[in-house]
C-alpha positions in Angstrom: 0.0 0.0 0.0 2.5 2.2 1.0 4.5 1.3 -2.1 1.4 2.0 -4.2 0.7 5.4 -2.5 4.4 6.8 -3.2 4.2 5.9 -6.5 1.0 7.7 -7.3 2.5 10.7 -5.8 5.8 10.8 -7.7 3.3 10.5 -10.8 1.4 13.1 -9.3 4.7 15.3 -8.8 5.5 14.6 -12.5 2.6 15.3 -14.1 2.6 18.7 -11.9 5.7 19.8 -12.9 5.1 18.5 -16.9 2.0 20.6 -16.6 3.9 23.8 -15.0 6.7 23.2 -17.7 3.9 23.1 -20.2 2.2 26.3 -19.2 5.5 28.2 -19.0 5.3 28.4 -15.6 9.5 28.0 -14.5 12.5 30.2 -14.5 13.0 31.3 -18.3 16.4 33.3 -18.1 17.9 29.8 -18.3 16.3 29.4 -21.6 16.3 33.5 -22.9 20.1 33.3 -22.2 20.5 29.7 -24.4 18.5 31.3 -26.9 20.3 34.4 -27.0 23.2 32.4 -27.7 21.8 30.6 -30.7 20.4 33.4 -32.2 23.8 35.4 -31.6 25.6 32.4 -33.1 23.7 32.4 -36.3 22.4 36.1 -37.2 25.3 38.0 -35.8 27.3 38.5 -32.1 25.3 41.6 -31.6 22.1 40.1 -31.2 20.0 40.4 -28.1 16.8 39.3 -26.5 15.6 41.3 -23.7 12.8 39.5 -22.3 11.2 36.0 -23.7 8.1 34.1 -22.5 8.3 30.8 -23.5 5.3 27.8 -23.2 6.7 24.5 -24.0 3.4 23.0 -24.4 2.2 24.9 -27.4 5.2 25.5 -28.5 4.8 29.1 -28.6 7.1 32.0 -27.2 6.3 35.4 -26.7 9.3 38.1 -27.5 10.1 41.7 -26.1 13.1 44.2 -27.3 14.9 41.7 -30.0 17.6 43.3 -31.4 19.4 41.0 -34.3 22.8 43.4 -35.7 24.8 42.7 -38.8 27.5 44.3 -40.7 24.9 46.2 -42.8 21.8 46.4 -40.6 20.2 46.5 -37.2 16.5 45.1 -36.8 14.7 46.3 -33.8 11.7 44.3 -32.8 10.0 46.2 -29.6 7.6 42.9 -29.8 7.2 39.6 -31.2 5.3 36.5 -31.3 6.5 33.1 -32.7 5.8 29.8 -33.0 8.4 27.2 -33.0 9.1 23.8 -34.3 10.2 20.4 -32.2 14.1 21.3 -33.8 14.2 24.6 -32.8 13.5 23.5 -29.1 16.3 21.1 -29.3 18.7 22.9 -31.2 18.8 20.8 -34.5 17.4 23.9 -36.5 16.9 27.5 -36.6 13.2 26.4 -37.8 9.9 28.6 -37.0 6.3 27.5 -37.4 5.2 31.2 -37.5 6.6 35.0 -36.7 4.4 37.8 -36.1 6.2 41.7 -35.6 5.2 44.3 -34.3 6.4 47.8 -35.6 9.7 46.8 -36.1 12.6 48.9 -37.0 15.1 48.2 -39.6 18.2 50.1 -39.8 20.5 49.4 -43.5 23.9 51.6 -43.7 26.8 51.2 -45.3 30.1 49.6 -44.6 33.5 51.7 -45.1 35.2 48.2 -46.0 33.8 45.4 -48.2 31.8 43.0 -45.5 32.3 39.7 -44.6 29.6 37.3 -45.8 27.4 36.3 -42.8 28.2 32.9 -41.5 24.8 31.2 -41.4 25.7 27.5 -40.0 22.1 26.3 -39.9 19.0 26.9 -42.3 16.5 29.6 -41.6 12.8 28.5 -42.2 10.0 30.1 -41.2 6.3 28.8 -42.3 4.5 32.1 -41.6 6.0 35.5 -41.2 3.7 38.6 -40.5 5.1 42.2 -39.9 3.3 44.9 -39.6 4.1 48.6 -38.7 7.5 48.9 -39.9 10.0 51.2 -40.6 12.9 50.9 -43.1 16.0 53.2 -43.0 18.8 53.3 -45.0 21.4 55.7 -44.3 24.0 56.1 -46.9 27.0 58.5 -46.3 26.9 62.1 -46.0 26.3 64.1 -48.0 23.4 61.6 -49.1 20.0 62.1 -47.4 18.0 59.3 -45.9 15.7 57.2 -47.3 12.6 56.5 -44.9 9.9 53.4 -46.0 7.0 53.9 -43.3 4.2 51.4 -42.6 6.1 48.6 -44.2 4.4 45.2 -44.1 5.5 41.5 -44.9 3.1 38.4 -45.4 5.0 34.6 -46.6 7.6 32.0 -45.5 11.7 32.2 -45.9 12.8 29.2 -46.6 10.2 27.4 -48.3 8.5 27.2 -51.5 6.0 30.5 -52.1 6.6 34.0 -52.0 7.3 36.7 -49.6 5.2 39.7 -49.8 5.9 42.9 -49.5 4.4 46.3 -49.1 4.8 50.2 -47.8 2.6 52.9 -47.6 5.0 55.3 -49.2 8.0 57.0 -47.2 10.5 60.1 -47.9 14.0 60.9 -49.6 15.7 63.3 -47.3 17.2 65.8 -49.2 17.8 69.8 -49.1 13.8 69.1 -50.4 12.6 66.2 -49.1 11.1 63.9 -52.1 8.0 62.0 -51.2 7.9 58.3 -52.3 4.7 56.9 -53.3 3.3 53.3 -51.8 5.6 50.1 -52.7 4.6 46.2 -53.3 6.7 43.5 -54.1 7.3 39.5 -54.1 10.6 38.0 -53.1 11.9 35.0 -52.9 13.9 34.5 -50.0 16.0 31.4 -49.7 17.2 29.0 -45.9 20.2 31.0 -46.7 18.8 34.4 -46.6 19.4 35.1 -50.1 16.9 37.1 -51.6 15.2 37.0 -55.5 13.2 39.9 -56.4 10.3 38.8 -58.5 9.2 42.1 -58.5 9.2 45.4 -56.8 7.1 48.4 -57.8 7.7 52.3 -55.8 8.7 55.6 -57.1 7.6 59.2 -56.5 4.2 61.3 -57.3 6.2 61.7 -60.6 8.0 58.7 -61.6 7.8 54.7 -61.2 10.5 52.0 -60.7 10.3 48.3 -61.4 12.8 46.3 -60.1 13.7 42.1 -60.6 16.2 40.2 -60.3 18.9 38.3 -57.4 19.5 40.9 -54.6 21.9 38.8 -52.5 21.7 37.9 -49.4 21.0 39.6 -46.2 23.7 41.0 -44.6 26.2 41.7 -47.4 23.8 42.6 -50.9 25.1 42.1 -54.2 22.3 43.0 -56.2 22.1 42.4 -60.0 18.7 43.5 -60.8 16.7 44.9 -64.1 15.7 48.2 -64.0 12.7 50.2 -65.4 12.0 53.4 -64.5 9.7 55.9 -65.7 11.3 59.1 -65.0 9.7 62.7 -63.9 12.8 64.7 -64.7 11.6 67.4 -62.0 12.8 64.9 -59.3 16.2 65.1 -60.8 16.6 69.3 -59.5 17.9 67.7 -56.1 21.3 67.1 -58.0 23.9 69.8 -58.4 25.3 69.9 -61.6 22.1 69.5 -63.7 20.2 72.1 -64.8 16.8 72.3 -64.3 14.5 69.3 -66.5 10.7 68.8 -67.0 9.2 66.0 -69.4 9.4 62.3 -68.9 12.1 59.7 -70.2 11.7 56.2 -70.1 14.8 54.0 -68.7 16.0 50.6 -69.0 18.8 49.0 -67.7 20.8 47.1 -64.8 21.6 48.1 -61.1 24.5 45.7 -59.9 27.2 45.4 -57.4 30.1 43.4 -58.3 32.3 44.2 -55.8 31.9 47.5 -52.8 30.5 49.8 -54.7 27.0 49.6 -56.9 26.8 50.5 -60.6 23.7 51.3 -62.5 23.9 51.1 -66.4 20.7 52.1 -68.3 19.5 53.1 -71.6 17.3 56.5 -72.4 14.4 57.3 -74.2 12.4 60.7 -74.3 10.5 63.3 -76.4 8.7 66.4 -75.9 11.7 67.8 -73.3 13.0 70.8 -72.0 16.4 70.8 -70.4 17.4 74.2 -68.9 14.2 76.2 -70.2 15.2 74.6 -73.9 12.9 72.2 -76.1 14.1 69.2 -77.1 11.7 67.2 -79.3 13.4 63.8 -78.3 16.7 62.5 -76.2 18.1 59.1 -76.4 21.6 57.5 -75.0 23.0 55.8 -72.5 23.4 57.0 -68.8 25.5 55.0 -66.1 26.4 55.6 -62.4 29.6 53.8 -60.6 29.5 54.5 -56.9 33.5 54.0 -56.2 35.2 57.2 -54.2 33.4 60.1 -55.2 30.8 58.3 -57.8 31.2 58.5 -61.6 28.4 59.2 -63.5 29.0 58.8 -67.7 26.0 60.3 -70.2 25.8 59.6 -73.2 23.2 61.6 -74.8 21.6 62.0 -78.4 19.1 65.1 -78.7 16.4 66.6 -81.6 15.6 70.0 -81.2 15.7 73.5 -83.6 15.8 71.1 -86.1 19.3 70.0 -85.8 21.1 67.6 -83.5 23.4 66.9 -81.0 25.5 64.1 -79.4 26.9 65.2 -75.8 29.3 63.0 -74.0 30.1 63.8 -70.1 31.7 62.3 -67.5 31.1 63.0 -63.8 33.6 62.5 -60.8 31.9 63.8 -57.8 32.0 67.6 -58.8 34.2 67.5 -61.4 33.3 67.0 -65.3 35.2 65.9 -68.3 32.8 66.3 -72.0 32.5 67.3 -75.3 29.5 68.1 -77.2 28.9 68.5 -81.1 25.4 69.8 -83.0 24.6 70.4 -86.3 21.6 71.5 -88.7 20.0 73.8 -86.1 17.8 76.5 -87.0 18.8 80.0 -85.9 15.1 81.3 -86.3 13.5 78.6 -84.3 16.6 79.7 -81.7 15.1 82.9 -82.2 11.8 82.5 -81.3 13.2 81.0 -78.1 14.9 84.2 -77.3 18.3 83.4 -78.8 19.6 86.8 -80.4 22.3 86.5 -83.0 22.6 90.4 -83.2 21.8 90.8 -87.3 19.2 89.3 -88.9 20.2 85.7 -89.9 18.2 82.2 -91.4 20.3 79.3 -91.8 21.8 76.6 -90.2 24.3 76.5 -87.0 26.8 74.0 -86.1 29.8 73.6 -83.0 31.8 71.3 -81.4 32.5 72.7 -77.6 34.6 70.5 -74.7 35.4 71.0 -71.5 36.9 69.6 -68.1 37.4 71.4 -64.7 35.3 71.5 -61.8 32.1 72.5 -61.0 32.5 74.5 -57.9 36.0 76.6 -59.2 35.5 76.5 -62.8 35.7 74.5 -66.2 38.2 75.5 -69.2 36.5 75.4 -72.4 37.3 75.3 -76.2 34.4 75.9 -78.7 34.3 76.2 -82.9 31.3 77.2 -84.0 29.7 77.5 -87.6 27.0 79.2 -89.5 25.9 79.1 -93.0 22.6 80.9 -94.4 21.7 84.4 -95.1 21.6 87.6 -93.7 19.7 90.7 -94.6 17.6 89.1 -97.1 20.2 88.7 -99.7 23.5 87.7 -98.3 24.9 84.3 -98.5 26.8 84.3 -95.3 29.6 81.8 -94.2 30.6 82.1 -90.7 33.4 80.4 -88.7 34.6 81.4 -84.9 36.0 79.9 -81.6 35.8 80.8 -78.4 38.8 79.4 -75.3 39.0 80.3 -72.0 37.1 79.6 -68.1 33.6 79.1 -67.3 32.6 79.1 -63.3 29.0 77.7 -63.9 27.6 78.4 -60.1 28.4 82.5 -60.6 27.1 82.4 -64.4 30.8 84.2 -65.3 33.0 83.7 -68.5 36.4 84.9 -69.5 36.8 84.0 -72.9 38.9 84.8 -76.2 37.2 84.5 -79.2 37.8 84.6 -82.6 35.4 85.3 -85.5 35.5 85.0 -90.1 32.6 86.0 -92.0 32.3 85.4 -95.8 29.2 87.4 -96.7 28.4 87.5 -100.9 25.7 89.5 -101.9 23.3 87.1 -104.4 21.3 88.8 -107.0 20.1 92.6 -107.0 20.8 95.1 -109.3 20.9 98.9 -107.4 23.3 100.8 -106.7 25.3 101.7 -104.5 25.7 97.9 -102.6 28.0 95.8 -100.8 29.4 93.0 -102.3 32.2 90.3 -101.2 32.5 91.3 -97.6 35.6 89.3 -95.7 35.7 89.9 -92.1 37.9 89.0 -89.2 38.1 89.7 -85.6 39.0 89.1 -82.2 38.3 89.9 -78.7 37.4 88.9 -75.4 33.8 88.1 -73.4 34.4 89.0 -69.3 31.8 88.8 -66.6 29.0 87.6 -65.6 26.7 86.9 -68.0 26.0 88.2 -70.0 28.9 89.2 -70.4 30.6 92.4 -72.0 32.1 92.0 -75.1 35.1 93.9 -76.2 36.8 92.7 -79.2 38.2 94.5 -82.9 37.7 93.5 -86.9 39.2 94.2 -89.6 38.2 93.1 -93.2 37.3 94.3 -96.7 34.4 94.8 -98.9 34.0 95.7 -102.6 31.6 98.3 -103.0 29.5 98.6 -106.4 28.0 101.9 -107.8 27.4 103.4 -111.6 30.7 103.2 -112.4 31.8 100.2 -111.3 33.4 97.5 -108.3 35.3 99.4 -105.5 37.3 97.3 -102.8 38.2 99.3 -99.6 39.4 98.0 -95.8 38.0 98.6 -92.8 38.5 97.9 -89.2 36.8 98.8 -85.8 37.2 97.7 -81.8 34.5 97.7 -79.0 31.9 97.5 -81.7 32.5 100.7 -83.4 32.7 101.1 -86.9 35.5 103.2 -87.9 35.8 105.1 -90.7 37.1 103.6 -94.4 40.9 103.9 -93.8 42.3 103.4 -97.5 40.4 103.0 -100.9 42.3 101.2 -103.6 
């Protein structure tokens, strides 16, 4: 009886304590601090768990202030409920029935160095994920302004066959003025190993939209290779410096990828019904790449329509300085006219150049410019006209300080009253200083042939400053 009695009241003992275990009612620091340790072990040493309530018979655990820290990012989770699988409670796996966030906090930045690639020892699988609330910051180097995704929300397994979705209710580019981004959706793939396939991604701005697919990398250290195509707004291009200011839309395809530290973004460029710095262009096409090493190197490459002639312009950026060359042809003086372009006389016909320059932005470019003209001028000259221009351009105060140089061919065509000028050849040179626009001072010289009742009469000339001198010699 006695041996009877004890028995029943170990089983008794046991099936209390089973039943307290069950419940989660024991000491848990044992288990937050073994935890702790796995989750430091495989996400990064960083990693924290501030409080955990863990009940072994549902297998469910209840999560406050987890902080999980890599080399690229820190993911605050103020709370956090999970449900775990028979391997993650004996340490066989790092496996998850189902993870529910909320309003977590995820911090990306940049590494000075190239990163390590996280060390995952064990597979990551979680069967149902759910965050909602979030916040996404990246925070790129100065003088770069953060970029803020609010309300972000994620809904799918890691690990496992499906998708991962994901969604934002829009957030902000923090610049000298802020840029507003506009609600974002997307399906990833994302892999045991944390590597991540973007199926698609969908965001932008109230003026343009991006579409992005392709391998990311995996979390921790990204090395994106993804397809790009963007619908652009041009206006949200005025937060960068060295363009002038843009309105239209340009259409843009291409790749964003980073092969080793640094990202590079290579796309193609379609556009019509432009204007680039208060001009019209009828349509732009080229290629237009970024390279983020150092100072970041942008290259544009950059056919345009517009006055009815046209124009290939190659520049290359290196933080603020600039290295390009630019040639046009076939465009219309009279349509520059009507855009407010003054030649000084009266001129139809056709303009051409070839102008290239390096320096920097903030101190000033040197420049070197030909420039051509062939049409007519008050009404019945055939005029040729060739000139160049050298000097220092500081684009931020609008100032020049240039030599020129100028040769006019003008031949009278047809007419038959007297007196008129016929065969003028003219020359000059001079200089353009100040801001502009900028006074000219400069002096020609050149000849004419003169016809009247009698006959053809050559004479010289020459003036400076603009002012016609008197006919020095008649011969």
């Amino acid at each position: 009886m006695r041996k009877r009695t004890a028995v029943f009241l170990i089983l008794g003992v046991v099936v209390v304590i089973v039943t307290l275990l069950g419940l989660g009612w024991f000491p848990q620091e044992m288990l937050r601090s073994s935890l702790e340790a796995r989750l430091r072990a495989a996400l990064g040493p960083k990693s924290s768990i501030k409080r955990i309530a863990v009940v072994p018979g549902g297998l469910r655990a209840e999560v406050w202030d987890l902080v999980i820290e890599g080399p690229t990012y820190r993911l605050e989770v103020p709370h956090a409920r999970v449900t775990l699988a028979a391997g993650f409670i004996f340490g066989r796996d790092l496996v998850l029935n189902s993870v529910w966030m909320e309003d977590p906090r995820l911090h990306l930045h940049p590494v000075p160095a190239p990163a390590k690639e996280p060390t995952i020892t064990k597979p990551v699988l979680i069967h149902d994920l759910k965050v909602t609330g979030g916040t996404m910051t990246y925070a790129p180097p100065p003088p770069n302004g953060e970029l803020i995704l609010r309300d972000v929300a994620l809904d799918g397994a890691i690990g496992f066959e499906g998708v991962l979705q994901v969604a934002s209710s829009g957030g902000l580019w923090n610049r000298a003025e802020p840029l507003p981004l506009i609600r974002t959706n997307g399906r990833l793939k994302v892999s045991s190993k944390l590597d991540v396939e973007v199926e698609s991604f969908e965001s932008g701005t109230p003026l343009s939209r991006v579409k992005v697919s392709g391998h990311l990398g995996r979390v921790g250290v990204l090395h994106p290779d993804l397809k790009l195509d963007v619908d652009l707004g041009l206006r949200d291009l005025r937060q960068i410096e060295a363009l002038p200011a843009m309105e239209g839309r340009v259409a843009l395809s291409g790749q964003l990828s980073q092969p080793a530290d640094a990202f590079h973004i290579e796309t193609q460029v379609n556009g019509s019904g432009l204007r680039l710095a208060g001009w019209p262009v009828d349509r732009a096409s080229g290629l237009l790449g970024y390279y983020a090493e150092g100072e970041g190197r942008a290259v544009v490459s950059l056919s345009l329509a517009g006055f009815g002639g046209q124009s290939q312009t190659d520049v290359t950026f290196e933080g603020s300085r600039l290295q390009g060359h630019m040639r046009f042809s076939g465009v219309d003086s009279q349509k520059l006219a009507r855009q407010g372009v003054n030649l000084g006389v009266p001129f139809g016909g056709a303009l051409s150049g070839d102008i290239s320059g390096s320096g920097d932005l903030r101190s000033g470019i040197d420049v070197r410019a030909t420039l051509a003209a062939d049409g007519r001028a008050f009404v019945d000259y055939g005029v040729k006209a060739r000139g160049s221009a050298s000097g220092r351009v500081r684009p931020r105060d609008r100032f020049v300080d240039l030599r020129w140089t100028l040769k006019v061919d003008a031949d009278r065509r047809g007419g038959t009253s007297v007196p008129r000028l016929e065969a003028v050849r003219l020359s000059g040179d001079g200089q353009a200083r100040g801001v502009i626009p900028a006074a000219v001072d400069g002096s020609f010289q050149g000849t004419a042939q003169l016809r009247t009742a009698g006959g053809a009469s050559p004479f010289r000339s020459k003036a400076r400053s603009g002012r016609i001198a008197a006919p020095r010699s008649w011969t």
